[in-house]
N, C-alpha and C positions, 0 to 999 in steps of 0.2 A: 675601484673602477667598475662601471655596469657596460652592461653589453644593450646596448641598443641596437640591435640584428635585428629583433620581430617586429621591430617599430618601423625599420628603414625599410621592411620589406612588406608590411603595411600598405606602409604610402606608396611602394611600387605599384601592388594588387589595384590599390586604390585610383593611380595614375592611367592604369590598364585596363579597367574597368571604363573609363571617363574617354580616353581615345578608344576603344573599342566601341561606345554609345555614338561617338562624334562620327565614327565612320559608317555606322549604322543609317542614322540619319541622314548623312551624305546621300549614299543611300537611295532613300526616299525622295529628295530632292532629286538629282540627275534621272532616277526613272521618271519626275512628275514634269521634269525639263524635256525630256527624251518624249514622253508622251506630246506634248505641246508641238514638238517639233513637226514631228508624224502628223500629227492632225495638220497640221499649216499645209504640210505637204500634200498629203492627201486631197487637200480639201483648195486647190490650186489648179483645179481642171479648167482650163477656157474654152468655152465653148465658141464657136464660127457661130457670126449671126444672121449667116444665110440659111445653116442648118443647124440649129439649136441643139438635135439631139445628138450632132458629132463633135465630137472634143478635138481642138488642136493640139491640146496637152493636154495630156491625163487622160483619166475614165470618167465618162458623165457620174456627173453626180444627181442621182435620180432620186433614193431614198436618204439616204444618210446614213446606209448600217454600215459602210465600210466606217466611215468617223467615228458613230456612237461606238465602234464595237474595241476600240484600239484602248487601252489599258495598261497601267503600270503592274509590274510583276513586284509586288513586295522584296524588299533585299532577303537575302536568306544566304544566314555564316555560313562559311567555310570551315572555319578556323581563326586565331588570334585576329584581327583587322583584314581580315578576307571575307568577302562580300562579293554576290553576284547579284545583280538587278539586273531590269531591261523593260520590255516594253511586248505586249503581246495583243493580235487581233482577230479575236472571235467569228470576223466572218470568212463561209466558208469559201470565198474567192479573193483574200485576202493573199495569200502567196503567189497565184498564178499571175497577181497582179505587179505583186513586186518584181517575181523572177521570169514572168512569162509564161505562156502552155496555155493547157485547155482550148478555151472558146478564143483566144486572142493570134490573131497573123500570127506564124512561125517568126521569131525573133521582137516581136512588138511587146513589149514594157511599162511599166507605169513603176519605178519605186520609189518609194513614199520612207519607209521606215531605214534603207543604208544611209540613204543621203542624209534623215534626221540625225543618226549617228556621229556620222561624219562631222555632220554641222557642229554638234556638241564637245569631241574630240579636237577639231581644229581651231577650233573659237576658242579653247584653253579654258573654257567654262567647269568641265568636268575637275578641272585643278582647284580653278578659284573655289568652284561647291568642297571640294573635299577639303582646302585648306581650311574655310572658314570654320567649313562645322567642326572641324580636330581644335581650332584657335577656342570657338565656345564652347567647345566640352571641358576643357582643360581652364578657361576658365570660370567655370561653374556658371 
């Protein structure tokens, strides 16, 4: 009788390996989905066309550094199929705009990047990405 232990736990390693790449890549999807989001949002200011340079919603859009500057954050493990991604915006009026402050009316808003969240979260998208990519990593 032979012991076939190193073999079955081989294939475990090997199994472990293939869902941990699938989640990886997930991953990278939902941050490039999340980024897409954000930018829609963002980039959804109406302008009044009595007065061009005042937005009914949103912040004028005048140069395009808050858009170009919004960015996927690469996944980076935790641990076994633990994974953090997200999404990040280089410019330096980027938060006041989501959370308010600064130069903006006490309580006036613009957020661009919860609501992408959200959007991704409640659409069941963030499921469907992570199922598939675990479905094609497993099978090769």
């Amino acid at each position: 009788m032979s012991d076939n232990l190193p073999q079955v736990n081989a294939a475990i390693d090997a199994l472990m390996v293939r869902v941990d790449e699938g989640i990886s890549r997930a991953g990278t999807l939902i941050s490039l989905q999340l980024q897409r989001n954000a930018v829609a949002n963002a980039s959804e200011a109406k302008h009044s066309p009595k007065e061009p340079r005042v937005p009914t919603v949103g912040p004028n859009r005048v140069t395009g550094n808050l858009v170009n500057n919004i960015r996927p954050i690469p996944p980076m493990r935790k641990g076994f199929g633990t994974y953090t991604t997200g999404v990040e915006s280089g410019a330096v009026y980027s938060r006041q705009l989501e959370e308010g402050g600064g130069k903006w009316k006490q309580g006036v808003k613009y957020p661009y990047m919860l609501p992408a969240r959200d959007q991704l979260l409640l659409s069941g998208q963030v499921s469907q990405i992570l199922a598939s990519s675990i479905v094609s990593a497993l099978r090769g």
